[in-house]
N, C-alpha and C positions, 0 to 999 in steps of 0.2 A: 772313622773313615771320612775323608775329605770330599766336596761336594764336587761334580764333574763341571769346569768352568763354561761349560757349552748347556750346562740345562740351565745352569743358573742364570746364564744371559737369556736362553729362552724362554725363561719364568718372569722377568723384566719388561720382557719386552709385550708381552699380554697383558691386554685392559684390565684393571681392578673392578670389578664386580663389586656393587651398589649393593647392600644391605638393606633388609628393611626396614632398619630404622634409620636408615641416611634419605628417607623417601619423603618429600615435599607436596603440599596440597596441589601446590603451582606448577605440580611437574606433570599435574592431572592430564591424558590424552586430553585434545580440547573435544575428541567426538564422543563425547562418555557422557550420558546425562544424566545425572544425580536420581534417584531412585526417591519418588513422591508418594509414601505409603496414603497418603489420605485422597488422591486421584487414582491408585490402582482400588481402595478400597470403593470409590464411588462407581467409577466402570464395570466391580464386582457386580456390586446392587444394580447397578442398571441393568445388565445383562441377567442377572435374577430375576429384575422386576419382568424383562420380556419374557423370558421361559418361565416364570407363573403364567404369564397370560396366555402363551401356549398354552399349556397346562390346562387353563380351564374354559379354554375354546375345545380343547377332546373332549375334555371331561360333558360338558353341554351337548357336545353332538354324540360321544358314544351312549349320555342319557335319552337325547333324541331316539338315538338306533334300538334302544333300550326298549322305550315305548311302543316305537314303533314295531317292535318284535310281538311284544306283548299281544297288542292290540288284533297284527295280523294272526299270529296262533289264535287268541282268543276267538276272533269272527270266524275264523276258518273251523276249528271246532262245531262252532256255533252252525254254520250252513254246513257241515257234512250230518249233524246230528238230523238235519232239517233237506237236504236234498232229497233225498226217497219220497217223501212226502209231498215236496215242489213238486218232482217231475211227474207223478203220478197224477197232483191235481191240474197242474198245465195241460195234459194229454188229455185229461178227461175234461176241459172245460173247452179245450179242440173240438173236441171229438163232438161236445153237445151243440156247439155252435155250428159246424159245419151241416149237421144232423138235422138241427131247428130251418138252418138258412134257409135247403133243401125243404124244406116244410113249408113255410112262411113263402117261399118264391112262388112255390105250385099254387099256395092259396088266394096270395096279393096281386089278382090282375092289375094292368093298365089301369084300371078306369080308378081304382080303389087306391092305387099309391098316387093317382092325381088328385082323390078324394083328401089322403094321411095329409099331403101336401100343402094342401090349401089350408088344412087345420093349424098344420104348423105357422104358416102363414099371417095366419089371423093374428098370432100371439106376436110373432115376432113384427108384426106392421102396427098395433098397440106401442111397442116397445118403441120403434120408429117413430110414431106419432108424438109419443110424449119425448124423444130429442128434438124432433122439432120444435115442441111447443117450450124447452127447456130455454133452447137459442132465440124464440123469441119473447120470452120472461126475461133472459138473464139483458137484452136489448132494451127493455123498456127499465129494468134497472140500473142501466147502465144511463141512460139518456137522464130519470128523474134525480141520480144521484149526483150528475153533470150541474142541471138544473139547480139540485140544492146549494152545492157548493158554488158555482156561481154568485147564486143569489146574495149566500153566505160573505162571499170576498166582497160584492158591490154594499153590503151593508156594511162591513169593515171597517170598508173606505170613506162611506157617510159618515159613521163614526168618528172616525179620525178627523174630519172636515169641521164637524162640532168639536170635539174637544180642541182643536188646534186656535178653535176660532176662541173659547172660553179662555184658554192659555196665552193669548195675544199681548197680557204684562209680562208673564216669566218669560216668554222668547224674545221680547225687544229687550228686555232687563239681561237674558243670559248672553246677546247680540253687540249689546253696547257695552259689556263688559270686557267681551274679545275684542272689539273695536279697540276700546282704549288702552289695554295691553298692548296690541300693537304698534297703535300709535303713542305709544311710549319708547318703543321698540326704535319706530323708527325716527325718534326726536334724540335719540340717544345715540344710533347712527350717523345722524347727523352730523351732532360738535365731533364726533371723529373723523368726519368728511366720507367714512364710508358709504358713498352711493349706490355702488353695484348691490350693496348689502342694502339699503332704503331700496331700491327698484323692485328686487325681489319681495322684501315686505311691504310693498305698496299695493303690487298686485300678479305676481310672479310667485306667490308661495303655493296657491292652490284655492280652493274650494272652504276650505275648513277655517283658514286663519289671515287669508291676503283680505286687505282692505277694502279693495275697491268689489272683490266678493262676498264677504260680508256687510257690506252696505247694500248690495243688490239682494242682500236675502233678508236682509232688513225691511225694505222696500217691498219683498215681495209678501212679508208677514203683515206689511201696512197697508199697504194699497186700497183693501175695502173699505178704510175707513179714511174717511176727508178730515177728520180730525190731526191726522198727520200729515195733512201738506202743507206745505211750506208756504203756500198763496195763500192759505188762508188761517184770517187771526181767530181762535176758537176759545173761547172759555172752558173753565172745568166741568159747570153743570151741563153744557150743551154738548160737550165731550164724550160726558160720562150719557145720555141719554141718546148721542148714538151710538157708543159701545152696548148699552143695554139692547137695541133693536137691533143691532148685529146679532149679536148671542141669538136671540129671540128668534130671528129670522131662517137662521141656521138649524137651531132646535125645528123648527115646522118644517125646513128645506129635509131634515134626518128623518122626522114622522112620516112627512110623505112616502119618503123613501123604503121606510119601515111598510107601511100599506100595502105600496107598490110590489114591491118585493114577497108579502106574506111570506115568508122564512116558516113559518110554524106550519103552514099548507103542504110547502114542499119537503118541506123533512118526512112530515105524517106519509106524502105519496113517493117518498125513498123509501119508509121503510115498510109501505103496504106492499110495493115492488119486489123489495129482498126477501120478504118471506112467502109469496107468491112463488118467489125462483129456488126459495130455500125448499118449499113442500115438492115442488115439479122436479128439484132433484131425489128427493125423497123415494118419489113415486116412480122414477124412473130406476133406480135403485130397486126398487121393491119386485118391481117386474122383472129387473133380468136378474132375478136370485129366484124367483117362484116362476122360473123361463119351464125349467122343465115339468114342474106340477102341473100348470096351467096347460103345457099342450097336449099330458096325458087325460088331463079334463075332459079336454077338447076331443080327443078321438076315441073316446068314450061315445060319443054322441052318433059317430059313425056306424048306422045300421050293418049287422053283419050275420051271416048263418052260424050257428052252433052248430063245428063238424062232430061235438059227440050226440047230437041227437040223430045223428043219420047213424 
């Protein structure tokens, strides 16, 4: 049977349909993005790693709850086993007290509770006493320990004054060494014509390394001794004998000072002070811990009638 020339035109004229093996990388939609198993496998984990942590934030608070269950039954047990017996000694320790008060009012006139009073008094103006005399211990400790240490820093300083005087070669020797450093410094600046750089190193660097400060501290290490003036022409032995009575001079200006000062007197009366203030707290301590023995002592002494011999 022959084909009807009308369907076969209509079968022509419809698109040919793409196979899938006539399909190209490049014919890829462009909005399709390539599937990264090793970034969905990381996002996996991460969202794992948070829901463990979930996980064992309940896990820690239902063991909290856990606890806390525990502990409540447990106490609760504990005071129901034990309330009949509270409430029965609470009402009876009421009841004695209310009973005695009534007792002890009738008996304790006026005159006798200004009697109790005064007793208590006594102990508690002891207790008073000795804070006062605490604050004026811990002031004269305060004052001799001032005293020592004073003393202490002005001997120091005498110290120092001698050994600086003894040490009068290594500090012009460690003095004229930075000298000449620098002024090598700035002889070298020079042939380069750098000025602004000489000005600074001349006396614009500071304290520690400018020239014209180091020569003034130079100056100020020499000064006691006339051997380094420059107006006068001095020999070596006449040099050296009066560096020796410097030394010398110095050593007796530190002895004095040592005397003066007695450092071993005032230490002795710091720490005769401290432990003065050390026992006065002691004793003060002692009294408000024995507060209540002591004022039952005490009203002890208070004459009174024996109501069972009536």
């Amino acid at each position: 049977m022959s084909e009807d020339p009308k369907e076969k035109n209509q079968k022509q004229k419809e698109p040919r349909k793409k196979k899938t093996d006539d399909f190209k990388p490049s014919e890829a939609p462009e909005n399709e993005t390539p599937v990264n198993i090793e970034e969905l496998i990381k996002q996996l984990k991460e969202k794992l790693a948070q829901k463990n942590e979930e996980i064992s934030l309940i896990e820690k608070e239902l063991d909290s709850l856990k606890k806390m269950s525990e502990e409540s039954n447990k106490t609760s047990e504990s005071f129901g086993r034990a309330f009949e017996k509270l409430k029965k000694d609470i009402l009876e320790i009421q009841g004695y007290y209310d009973k005695k008060g009534s007792m002890i009012d009738a008996v304790i006139d006026d005159k006798k509770k200004k009697e109790i009073e005064e007793k208590i008094g006594e102990v508690d103006q002891e207790i008073e006493e000795e804070k006062g005399n605490i604050g004026n211990l811990e002031n004269d400790f305060k004052k001799a320990k001032k005293a020592y240490e004073t003393a202490e820093g002005e001997l120091k300083t005498a110290q120092e004054t001698y050994d600086s005087a003894k040490n009068v070669q290594k500090e012009v020797e460690n003095i004229l060494k930075k000298l000449d450093n620098t002024r090598k410094s700035i002889e070298k600046e020079e042939e380069n014509s750098n000025y602004p750089v000489m000005y600074f190193l001349f006396d614009a660097e500071g304290k520690e390394t400018g020239l014209g400060s180091l020569i003034k501290k130079m100056n100020g290490v020499t000064k006691d001794l006339d051997c380094f003036s420059p107006d006068k022409k001095v020999g070596v032995e006449e040099a050296v004998e009066e560096f020796k009575q410097y030394i010398q001079d110095k050593w007796a200006e530190l002895q004095k000072k040592v005397e003066a000062l007695n450092l071993e007197k005032k230490k002795e009366a710091m720490e005769t002070a401290k432990t003065a203030y050390e026992e006065s707290q002691e004793t003060l301590e002692e009294l408000q811990s024995a507060r209540r023995s002591n004022i039952l002592e005490k009203l002890k002494e208070i004459k009174f009638k024996n109501l069972k011999e009536e």
